[in-house]
N, C-alpha and C positions, 0 to 999 in steps of 0.2 A: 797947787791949791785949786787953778780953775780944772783940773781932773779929777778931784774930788766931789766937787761941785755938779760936774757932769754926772758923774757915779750917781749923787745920790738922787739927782734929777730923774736917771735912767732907774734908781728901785721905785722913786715913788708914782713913775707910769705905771709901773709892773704892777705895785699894789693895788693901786684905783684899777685897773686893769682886773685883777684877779678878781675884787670887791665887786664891780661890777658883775663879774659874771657867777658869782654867788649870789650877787641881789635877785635876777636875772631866775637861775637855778631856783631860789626864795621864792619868785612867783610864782614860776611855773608849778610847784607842789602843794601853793597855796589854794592854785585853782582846780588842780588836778584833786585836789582833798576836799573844795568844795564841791565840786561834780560829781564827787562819789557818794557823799551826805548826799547829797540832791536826789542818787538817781535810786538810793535805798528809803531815804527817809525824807516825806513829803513836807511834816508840820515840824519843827523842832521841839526836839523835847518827847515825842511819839517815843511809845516803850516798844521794846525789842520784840515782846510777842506780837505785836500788831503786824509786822512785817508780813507775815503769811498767816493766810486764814483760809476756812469753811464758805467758798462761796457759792450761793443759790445758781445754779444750774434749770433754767427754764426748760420745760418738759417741753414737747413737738406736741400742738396744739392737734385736737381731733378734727376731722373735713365734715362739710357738713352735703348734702347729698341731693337729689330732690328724688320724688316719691321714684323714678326708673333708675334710678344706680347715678344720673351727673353727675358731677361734680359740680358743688356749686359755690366752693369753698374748702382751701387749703392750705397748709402753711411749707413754704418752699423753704432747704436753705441756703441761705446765701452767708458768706465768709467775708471776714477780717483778715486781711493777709500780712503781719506784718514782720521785721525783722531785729532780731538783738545783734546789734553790729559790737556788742560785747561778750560775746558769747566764746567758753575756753577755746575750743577748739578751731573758733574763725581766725585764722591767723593772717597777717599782709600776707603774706605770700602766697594762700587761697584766694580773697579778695581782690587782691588788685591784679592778678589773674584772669581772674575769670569774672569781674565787674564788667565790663567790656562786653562780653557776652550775653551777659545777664539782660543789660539794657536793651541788647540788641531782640534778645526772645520777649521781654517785655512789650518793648513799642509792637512787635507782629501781634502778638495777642489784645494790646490794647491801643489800637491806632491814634486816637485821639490825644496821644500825648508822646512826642519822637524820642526816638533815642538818646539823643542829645541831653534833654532835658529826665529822662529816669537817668542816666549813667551822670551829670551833673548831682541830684537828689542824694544817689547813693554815696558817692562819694564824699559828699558836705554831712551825710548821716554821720559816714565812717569817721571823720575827723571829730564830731562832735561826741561821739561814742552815745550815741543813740541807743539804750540799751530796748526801746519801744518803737523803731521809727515803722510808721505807716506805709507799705510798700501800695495797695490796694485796697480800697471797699469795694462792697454789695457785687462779690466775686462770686461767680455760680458755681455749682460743681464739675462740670467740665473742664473749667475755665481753671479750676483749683488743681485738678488730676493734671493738666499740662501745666502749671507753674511747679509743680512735684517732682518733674523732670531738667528743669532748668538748672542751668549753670550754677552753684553755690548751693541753691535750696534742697538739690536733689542730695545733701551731702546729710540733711535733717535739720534739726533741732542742738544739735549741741557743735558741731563742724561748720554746719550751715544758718544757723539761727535763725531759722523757719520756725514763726509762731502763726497758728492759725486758729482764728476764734470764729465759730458758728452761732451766726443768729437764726432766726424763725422769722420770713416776712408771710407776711397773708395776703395769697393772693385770689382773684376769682377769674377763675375759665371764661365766665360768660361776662367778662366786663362789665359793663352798667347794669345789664340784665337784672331786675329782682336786687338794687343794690342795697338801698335802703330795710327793704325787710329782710334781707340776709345779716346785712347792717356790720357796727365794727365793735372793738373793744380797745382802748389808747385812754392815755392821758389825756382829761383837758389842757388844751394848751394854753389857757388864761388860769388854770390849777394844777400844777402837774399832782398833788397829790390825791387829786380825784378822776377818776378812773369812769370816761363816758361809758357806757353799756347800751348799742342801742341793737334794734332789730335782735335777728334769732342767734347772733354770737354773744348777744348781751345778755339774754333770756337761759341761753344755756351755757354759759359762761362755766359753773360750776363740773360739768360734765364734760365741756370739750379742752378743759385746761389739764385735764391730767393732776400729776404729781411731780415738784420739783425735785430738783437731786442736787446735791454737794459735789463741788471740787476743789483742793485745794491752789491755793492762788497764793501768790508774792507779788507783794506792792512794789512798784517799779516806776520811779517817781508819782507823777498823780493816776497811773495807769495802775490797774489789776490782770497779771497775765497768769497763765496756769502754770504750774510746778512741771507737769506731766498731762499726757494725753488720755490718763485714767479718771476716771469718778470714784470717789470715796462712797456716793452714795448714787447710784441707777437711776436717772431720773425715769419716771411711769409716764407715757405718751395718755394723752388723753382721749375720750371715748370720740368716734363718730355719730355723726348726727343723721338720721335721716327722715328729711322734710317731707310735709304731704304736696309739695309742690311740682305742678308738672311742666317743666319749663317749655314746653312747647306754648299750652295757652297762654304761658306768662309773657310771652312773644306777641302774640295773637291781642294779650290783653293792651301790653304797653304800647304797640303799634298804632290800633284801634284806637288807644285815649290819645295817643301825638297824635295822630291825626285829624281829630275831633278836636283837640286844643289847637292846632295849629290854623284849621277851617275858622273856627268859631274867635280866634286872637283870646283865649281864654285867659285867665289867671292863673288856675290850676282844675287840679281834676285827678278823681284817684276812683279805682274798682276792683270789688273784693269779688269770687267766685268761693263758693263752699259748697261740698256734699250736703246734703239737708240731711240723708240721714245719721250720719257720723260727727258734721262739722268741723271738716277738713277742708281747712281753707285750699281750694286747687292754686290759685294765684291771687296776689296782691299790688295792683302796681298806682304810685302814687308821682304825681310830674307838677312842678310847678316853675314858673318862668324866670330866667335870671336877668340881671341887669343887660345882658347882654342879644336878651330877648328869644335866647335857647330853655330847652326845658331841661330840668336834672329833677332828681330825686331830694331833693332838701329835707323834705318832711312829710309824716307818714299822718297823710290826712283823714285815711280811712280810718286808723284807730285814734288819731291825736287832736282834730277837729270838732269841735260840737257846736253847733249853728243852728237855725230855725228851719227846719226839715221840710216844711212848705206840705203840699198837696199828698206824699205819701203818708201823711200822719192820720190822713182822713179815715185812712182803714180801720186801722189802732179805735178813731174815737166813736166812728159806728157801731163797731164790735161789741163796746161798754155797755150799748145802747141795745143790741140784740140779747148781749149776754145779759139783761139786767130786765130784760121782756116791757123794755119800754117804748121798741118800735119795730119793725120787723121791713123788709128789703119791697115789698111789695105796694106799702105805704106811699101816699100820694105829698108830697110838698110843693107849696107856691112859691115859685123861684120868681114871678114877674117876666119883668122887663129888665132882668138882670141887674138890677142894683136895691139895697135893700141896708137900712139904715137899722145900727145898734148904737143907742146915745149918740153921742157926735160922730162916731165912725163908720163913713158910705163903704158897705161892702158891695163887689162889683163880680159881676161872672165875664168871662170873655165875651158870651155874648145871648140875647136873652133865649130861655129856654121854658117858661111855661109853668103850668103845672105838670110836672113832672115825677114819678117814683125814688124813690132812694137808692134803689138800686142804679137806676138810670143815674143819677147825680153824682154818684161815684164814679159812674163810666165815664163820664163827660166832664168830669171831675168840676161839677158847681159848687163853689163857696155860700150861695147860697141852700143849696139843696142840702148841702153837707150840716151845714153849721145850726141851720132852724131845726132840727129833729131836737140837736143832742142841747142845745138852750132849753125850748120847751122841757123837755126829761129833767133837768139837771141845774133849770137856773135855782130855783130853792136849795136846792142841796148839790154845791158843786164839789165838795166835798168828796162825794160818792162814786162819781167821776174819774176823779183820781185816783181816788182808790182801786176803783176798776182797771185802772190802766195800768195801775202797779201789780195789781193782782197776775197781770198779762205780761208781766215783767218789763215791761215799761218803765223806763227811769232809774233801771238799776243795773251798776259798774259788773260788767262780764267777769270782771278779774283775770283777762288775760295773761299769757305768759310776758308776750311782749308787753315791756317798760310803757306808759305814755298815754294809756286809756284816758280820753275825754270825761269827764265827770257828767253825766246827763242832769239835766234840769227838768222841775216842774213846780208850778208855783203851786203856794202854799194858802188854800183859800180862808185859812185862818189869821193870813198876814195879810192885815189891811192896807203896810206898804206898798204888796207888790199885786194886791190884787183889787179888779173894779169892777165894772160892768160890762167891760168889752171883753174879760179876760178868756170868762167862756166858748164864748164864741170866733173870739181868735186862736185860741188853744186848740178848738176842734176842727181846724181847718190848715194848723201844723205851725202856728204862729205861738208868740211868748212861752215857749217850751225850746229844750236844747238838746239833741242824739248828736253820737258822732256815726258817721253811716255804715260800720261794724253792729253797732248796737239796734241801726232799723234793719239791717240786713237778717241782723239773728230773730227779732218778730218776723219776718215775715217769712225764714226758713222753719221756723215753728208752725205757722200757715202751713205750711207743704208739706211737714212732718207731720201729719195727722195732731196736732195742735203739742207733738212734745218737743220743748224748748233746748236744744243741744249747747251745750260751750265752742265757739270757735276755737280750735286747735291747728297747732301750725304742725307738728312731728308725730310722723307715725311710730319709732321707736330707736333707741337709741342702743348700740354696736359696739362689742370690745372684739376685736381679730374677727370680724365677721362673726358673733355669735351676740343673739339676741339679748340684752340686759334689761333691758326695762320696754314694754310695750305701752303705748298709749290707746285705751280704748274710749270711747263716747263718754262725755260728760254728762248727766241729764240737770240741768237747774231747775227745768220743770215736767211734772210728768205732764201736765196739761195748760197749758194756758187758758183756753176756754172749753165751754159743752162741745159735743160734737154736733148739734143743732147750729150752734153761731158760726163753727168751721163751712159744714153744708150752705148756710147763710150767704157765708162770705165769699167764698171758691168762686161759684158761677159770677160773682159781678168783677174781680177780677180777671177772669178769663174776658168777662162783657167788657172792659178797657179794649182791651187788644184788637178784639173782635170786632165790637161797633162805638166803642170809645176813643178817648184820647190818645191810642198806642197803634191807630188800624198800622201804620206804618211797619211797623213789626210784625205783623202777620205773618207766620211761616206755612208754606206748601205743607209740609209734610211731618209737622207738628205745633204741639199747641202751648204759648206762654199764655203764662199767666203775672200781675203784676201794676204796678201804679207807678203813671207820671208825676212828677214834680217839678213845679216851676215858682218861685219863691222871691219876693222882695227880700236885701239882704240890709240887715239895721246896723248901719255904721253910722256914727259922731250923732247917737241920739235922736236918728228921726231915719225909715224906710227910703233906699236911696232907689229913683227909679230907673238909674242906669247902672244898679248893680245886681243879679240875678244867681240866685242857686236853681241850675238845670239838672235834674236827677231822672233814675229812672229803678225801681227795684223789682224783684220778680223771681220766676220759677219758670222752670219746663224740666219734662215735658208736663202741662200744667195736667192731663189723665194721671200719670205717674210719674211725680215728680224724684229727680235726680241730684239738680244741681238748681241753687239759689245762687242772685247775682243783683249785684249795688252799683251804680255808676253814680257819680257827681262831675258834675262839669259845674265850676266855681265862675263868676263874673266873664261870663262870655260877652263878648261885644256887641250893646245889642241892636245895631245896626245891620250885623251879621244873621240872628239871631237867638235865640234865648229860650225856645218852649224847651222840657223835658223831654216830647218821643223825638223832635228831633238832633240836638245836643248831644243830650244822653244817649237814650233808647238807641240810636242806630250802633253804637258801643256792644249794648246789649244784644243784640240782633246780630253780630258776627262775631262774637264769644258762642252764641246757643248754636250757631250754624255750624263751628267747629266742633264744638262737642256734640252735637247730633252725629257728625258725620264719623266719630271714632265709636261712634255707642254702638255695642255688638246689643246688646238689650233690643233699644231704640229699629236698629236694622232689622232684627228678629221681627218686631210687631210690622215693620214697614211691608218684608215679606209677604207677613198672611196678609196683611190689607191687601197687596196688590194681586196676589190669586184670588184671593177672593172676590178682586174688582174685573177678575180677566182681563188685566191689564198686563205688558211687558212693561218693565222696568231700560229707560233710557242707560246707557253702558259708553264707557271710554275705550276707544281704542286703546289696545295693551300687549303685553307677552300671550300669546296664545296659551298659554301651558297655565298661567293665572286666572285668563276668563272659564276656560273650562272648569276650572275649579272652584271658581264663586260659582257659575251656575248652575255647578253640583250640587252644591251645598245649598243653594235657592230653590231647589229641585224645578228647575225652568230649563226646558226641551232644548240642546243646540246641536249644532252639527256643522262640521268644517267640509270647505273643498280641497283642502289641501293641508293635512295634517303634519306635513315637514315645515309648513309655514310659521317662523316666530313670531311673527306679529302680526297682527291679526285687526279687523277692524267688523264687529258685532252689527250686524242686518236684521231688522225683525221682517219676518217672510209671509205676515196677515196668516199664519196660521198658529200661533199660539209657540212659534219655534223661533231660537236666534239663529243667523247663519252665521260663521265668523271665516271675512272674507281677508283674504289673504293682500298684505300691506307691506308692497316692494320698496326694500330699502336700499338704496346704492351706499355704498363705506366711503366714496370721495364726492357726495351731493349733500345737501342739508336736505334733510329725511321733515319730512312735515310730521309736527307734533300735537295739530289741533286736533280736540279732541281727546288727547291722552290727559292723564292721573300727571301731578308733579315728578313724582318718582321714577317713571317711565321715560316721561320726557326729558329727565334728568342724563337717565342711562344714557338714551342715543346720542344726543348731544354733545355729552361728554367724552364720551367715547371715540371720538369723530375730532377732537379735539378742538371744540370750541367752549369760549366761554360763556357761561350761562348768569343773565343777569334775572332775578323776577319778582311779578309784582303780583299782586294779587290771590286768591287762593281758590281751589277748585278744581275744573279742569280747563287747559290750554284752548283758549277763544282766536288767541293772536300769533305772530312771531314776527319777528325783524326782517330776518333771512328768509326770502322766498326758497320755497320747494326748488331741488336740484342744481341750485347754486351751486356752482366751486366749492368747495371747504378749503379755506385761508387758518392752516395753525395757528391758536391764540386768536382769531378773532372771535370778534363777541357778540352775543345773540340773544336778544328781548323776548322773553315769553312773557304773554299778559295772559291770569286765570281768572275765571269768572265763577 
């Protein structure tokens, strides 16, 4: 009996025994059956054809250029690397082979993260049967052609379960350079389904996105991977862009305002350059301070800004007044003792000035000399006035390409709200009116254009495989703004700023601007704050024949530092017109015959002999060398209307002296000689670190200062 009892003891181990390992068995298929739902079907309930679909294939966005071939913008790409560790043909016995391996060429390629920890990764993939796992992002193409070769991957896509998905990131060459008015296109990220647009990627948004393509794709848990490495449908790359921008002055320009904003503890500050006669903006650079008290690009104040334009507006409202024959430049006003009362409000000049011309009062730019003409003319019908001004296109939206134009302001002398008694007179002196300073820059390259009013335009034309698609030619909004009487008017008293006005600072040697200071109380929390100042400066040269129109602002400079417009601004202005003088073959040409015909020689850089020859070929100015195997050369005038170019011994293990020479030259030897070159300034070489004949130490480094 008690062996039976045994017996039946020993089946009923045996069955909970067995039972268990069916429960056991039970789950394992239960889970293995929900991972495979999982890893095919995301939502429950999703119908069979949703599983693979037609997915949008993003086109390779177009580069965009500046006016000499840069690059100033492009879209790189960068890879998704990822792996189906269920893939037919991965089998264990591949895998766990050659995991080991795999890890091992991983971590060399990508240091930051050891072996240990990718051969961990993959293995915990494998067991989970990862049909998506992420081996790598924002992988370059190099970087992708040796992961091609690797252990497992090299075997492809269906052995090896190498999935690779290409994005398009955008990137720019010249970093910050020009960043904002190149600008971006993304999601907001407080919207993703609105799509920011700003500067010239926003503007030509439509042309540089191409055409997208289809591929088909299989949903693979909440992932979309592709079927095959084909397109059902080709996506179309999108066109090239090529800007009128010439990144050199865009250097020159944003340098110039950090530096003037950094002098002056500014707020912000932004300066526009354009052709006058096309209105091709050359450069745009706009800087304003971060919390951190560096400057970035935030926002584009040259088109986005409109504020009370202070002292350059004066031009605009005398013009009204010549155009309209109700006072002429030659006209005598009593300015005082410089202060001078409209109803309750003391107007004030910097300092007293007499009775004085209108021409003179503009050079010297008096509030009162300015302002008493165009009241007298205008205070019965102010009306007329504005209309004048509108007529000179004044107050009206350019309709740029770039997103963001300022809306200009001007009060409406039929609104009693906003208009009184002091309106006029502070309107005609640049006050209770609004420009953003694209909009004073385009009056007063209308000025320089023999009075025709051009559209600012950013792109010269736009590029499929290097053939021309669309060209951009001159916009005209107006063919005239005023007579040619009130241009003749106006001309000589803007060059008289420069000359014996408010700008003498700006005087150039060897050419002539033309142009108006600005210096501005700025009205925040409802009353003129007198520690907050708009310092500007706008203008032309060469002001005989003008080329190039240019705007500077300098926003709430500190005004302990100070605050006038020539100095603020204008000095901005003043080393933009120096460098574009000095590339102007035009400009060179006239400098030429001026100086034969002054019998004068022209001062010269030490340089390649085989270059000076050549310029004073072409100068047709008498030289002659002692020694014609000599390469460098250093230009002698010999009091007899002749250069000598005297020969400039260079040793290969001394630092060779560079004063004297052109950037480019100085560049050469130096370089060559293998040191490193650090520099400030532009011109030609006044300084250097490294005295003459020195040792040469490889890699060391050597200060050129230009003047």
């Amino acid at each position: 009996m008690k062996e039976k009892n045994d017996d039946r003891k020993d089946m009923m181990r045996r069955m909970y025994l067995v039972y268990l390992v069916l429960c056991v068995f039970a789950l394992v298929v239960v889970v293995k059956v929900f991972r495979i739902q999982m890893d095919t079907v995301s939502v429950i309930g999703q119908p069979e054809g949703l599983l693979t679909d037609l997915r949008t294939i993003e086109a390779v966005r177009g580069n965009i250029y500046s006016d000499n071939g840069s690059l100033l913008a492009t879209s790189i790409p960068v890879y998704e690397v990822r792996m189906d560790m269920g893939a037919d043909g991965l089998t264990d016995e591949i895998f766990f082979d050659n995991v080991d391996s795999l890890a091992y060429k991983l971590s060399r390629l990508f240091p930051d993260k050891p072996k240990a920890r990718f051969y961990q990764d993959l293995i915990e993939a494998r067991k989970n049967g990862n049909r998506y796992y992420l081996v790598r992002a924002k992988v370059k193409h190099p970087e992708l052609q040796a992961m091609k070769k690797f252990p497992i991957f090299k075997l492809g896509k269906n052995k090896g379960g190498l999935i690779v998905v290409k994005e398009n990131k955008r990137s720019r060459p010249y970093g910050l350079l020009a960043a904002r008015l190149i600008g971006y296109e993304r999601p907001d990220p407080d919207n993703p389904q609105f799509i920011s647009r700003i500067g010239l990627e926003g503007a030509f948004s439509k042309e540089l996105s191409g055409t997208d393509g289809k591929q088909l794709m299989k949903k693979v848990g909440l992932q979309w991977r592709p079927v095959s490495d084909n397109y059902e449908v080709n996506p179309v790359d999108g066109a090239d862009v090529f800007t009128s921008i010439d990144i050199n002055i865009q250097d020159v320009a944003e340098n110039a305002l950090l530096s003037q904003l950094q002098k002056y503890e500014a707020k912000s500050g932004c300066v526009v350059l354009m052709e006058v006669e096309t209105g091709m903006v050359k450069a745009m650079a706009n800087l304003s301070i971060g919390e951190d008290g560096q400057y970035y690009e935030h926002f584009n104040h040259a088109i986005g800004t409109a504020i009370e334009p202070g002292s350059t507006f004066k031009t605009a409202s005398l013009m009204v007044g010549f155009e309209d024959g109700m006072f002429k430049p030659s006209d005598s006003v009593k300015t005082g003792k410089g202060e001078y009362s409209y109803y309750n409000i003391k107007m004030k000049d910097t300092k007293p000035h007499g009775t004085i011309t209108i021409k003179h009062a503009l050079e010297v730019s008096s509030n009162i000399g300015c302002s008493k003409p165009v009241v007298e003319a205008y205070s019965r019908d102010p009306k007329r006035f504005i209309e004048g001004l509108k007529k000179m296109g004044i107050g009206e939206l350019l309709g740029l390409d770039i997103a963001g134009e300022a809306k200009p302001y001007l009060k409406d002398p039929s609104n009693r709200n906003e208009w009184s008694g002091v309106t006029l007179p502070m309107m005609a002196i640049g006050y209770e009116s609004k420009l953003a300073p694209i909009q004073i820059l385009t009056f007063y390259n209308a000025i320089a254009n023999n009075g025709m009013m051009v559209k600012p335009q950013f792109v010269q034309d736009i590029r499929r495989n290097g053939k021309i698609v669309k060209k951009y030619k001159p916009i005209v909004m107006k063919e005239k703004i005023c007579s040619e009487k009130t241009l003749n008017m106006i001309r000589p008293m803007l060059e008289g700023v420069v000359d014996t006005g408010t700008a003498m600072n700006l005087k150039a040697a060897n050419f002539s601007i033309a142009g108006k200071t600005g210096t501005a109380q700025i009205h925040s929390k409802g009353a003129y704050n007198k520690e907050k100042y708009l310092a500007s400066f706008v203008g032309y040269f060469p002001a005989d024949a003008p080329r190039y129109s240019c705007i500077v602002w300098v926003m709430e400079p500190n005004v302990l530092t100070g605050y006038y417009g020539n100095a603020v601004a204008g000095n901005v202005f003043k080393e933009i017109a120096d460098k574009m003088y000095a590339r102007s073959l035009e400009v060179s040409e006239r400098e030429r015959e001026s100086l034969m015909a002054s019998n004068e020689l022209p001062v010269s850089k030490s340089a390649h002999q085989k270059d000076l020859t050549e310029i004073f070929k072409t100068l047709k100015i008498a030289s002659s060398t002692g020694d014609e195997g000599a390469e460098w050369v250093r230009p002698i005038a010999d009091g007899e209307k002749r250069i000598v170019l005297e020969k400039k011994a260079i040793a290969e293990n001394k630092v060779p002296t560079v004063i004297g020479m052109g950037l480019k030259d100085a560049l050469f030897l130096l370089e060559n000689r293998g040191l490193v070159v650090k520099v400030k300034g532009s011109g030609k070489v006044k300084r250097q670190s490294l005295p003459e004949g020195k040792a040469i130490q490889q890699g060391e480094t050597i200060e050129i200062e230009l003047m």
